[in-house]
N, C-alpha and C positions, 0 to 999 in steps of 0.2 A: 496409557493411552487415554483414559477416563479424565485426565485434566486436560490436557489438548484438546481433547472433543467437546470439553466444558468451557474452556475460554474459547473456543471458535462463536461457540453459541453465544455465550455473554458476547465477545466483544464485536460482531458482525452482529446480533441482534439488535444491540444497542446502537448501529449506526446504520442498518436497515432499515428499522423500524420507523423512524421519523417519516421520512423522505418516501423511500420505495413503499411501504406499506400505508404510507396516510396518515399514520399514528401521532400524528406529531401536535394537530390542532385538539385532539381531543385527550392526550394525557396534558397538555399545558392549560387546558379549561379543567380537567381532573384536580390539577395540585398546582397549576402556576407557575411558573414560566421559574423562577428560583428552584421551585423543587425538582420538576422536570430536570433542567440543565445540570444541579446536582447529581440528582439518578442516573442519567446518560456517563457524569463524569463517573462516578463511581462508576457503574458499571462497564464503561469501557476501559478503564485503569484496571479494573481485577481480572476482566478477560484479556487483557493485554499480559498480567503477570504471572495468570496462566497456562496462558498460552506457552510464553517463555519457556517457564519452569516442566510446562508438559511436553514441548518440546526435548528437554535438555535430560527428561526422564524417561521419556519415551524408550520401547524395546526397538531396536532396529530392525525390521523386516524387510527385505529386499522383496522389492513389486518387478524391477527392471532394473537391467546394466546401464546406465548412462553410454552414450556412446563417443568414442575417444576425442571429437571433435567439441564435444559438450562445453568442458571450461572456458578453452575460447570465445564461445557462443555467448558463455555466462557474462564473460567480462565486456562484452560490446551490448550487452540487452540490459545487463545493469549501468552500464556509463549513461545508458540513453535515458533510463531510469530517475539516473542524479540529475542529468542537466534538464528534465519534463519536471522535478521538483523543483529546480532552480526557477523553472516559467511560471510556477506561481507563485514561490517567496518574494521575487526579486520584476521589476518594470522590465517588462522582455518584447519585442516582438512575436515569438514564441508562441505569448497567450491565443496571438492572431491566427495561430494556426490550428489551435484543436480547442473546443469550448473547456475540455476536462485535462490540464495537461498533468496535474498531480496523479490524476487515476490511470492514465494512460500511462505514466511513470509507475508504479503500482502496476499493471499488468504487465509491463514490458521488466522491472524489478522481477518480479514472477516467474513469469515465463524461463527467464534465463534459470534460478532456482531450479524451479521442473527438469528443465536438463539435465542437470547438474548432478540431482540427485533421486535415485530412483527406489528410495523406501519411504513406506508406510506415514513414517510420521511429517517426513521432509512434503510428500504429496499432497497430506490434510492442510499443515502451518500453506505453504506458496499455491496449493491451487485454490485453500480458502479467501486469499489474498486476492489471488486473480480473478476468480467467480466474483469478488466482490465487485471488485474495480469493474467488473464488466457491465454488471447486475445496477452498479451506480452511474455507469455511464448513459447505460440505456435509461434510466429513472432519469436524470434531471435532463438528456434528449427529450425525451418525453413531456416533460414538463415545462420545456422552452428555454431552454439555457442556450445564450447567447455565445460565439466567440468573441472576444475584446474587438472593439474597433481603433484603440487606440494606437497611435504610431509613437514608437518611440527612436531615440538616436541607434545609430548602429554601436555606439562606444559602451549601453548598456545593455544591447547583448553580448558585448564583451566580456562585459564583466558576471555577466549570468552564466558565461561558460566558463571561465576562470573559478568562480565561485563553484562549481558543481563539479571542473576538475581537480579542484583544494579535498575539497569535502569526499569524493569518488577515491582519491591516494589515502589519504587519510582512514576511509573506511578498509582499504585495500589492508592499510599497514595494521590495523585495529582487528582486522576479523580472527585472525589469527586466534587472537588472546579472548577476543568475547566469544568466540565460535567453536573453538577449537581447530576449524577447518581453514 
């Protein structure tokens, strides 16, 4: 559990830290805007791989039964997940609707997770996730983050849900073999 709770820390430190904590003008006056960006990568790639890895070693301890309706729940809170990442990869009208739609993908990703699964290590990895997104939501609200004003065709929200239902099967057919679950 010592590496899970170790990449939580590396890799939500290093992407709290700028933003929600201020940290950001005075380590790039510290070391400079190369080294900074460096440190952040590093550090958010090692808490990302151990996260993983602490995950995937983690003891299983059950906290709660998931309840029977749960995976249904997972799979309509993560589709909604894929197509709020598609509003920011891809020109969507989408964007027009929430200033953060990556992180709101990211909570609503989460969230269905939690359902899903009710031990120990599965609650640290997706409520670390969701506290984040939420923790980021309210930081760059805070700080005056706009919604897009832009108008786009309706033909490329088309293709932002096509794209996020490719990508949503895809991950469906994939978890299997990367997840075990």
């Amino acid at each position: 559990m010592w590496l899970l709770i170790m990449g939580f820390v590396l890799f939500f430190g290093a992407h709290l830290s700028p933003g929600v904590f201020g940290l950001r003008a005075s380590l790039v006056q510290r070391f400079g805007e190369k080294r900074f960006r460096g440190f952040y990568v590093a550090t958010s790639v090692t808490g990302m791989i151990c996260l993983i890895a602490g995950k995937a070693i983690a003891p299983h301890v059950d906290i709660w039964l998931p309840p029977p309706w749960a995976p249904k729940a997972t799979l309509v809170l993560v589709a909604i997940g894929f197509i709020l990442l598609m509003a920011l990869l891809l020109p969507t009208n989408l964007r027009r609707l929430t200033r953060h739609p990556m992180l709101w993908g990211v909570a609503s990703w989460s969230a269905g997770h939690l359902l899903a699964n009710g031990d120990l290590a599965s609650m640290i990895l997706f409520g670390g996730f969701g506290a984040y997104a939420l923790i980021s939501i309210a930081s760059l609200t805070r700080r005056g983050v706009q919604k897009a004003t832009t108008t786009y065709a309706a033909w490329q929200d088309a293709v932002a849900l096509a794209a996020a239902g490719i990508a949503y099967a895809a991950m469906l057919r994939a978890h299997p073999y990367l997840f075990g679950v």
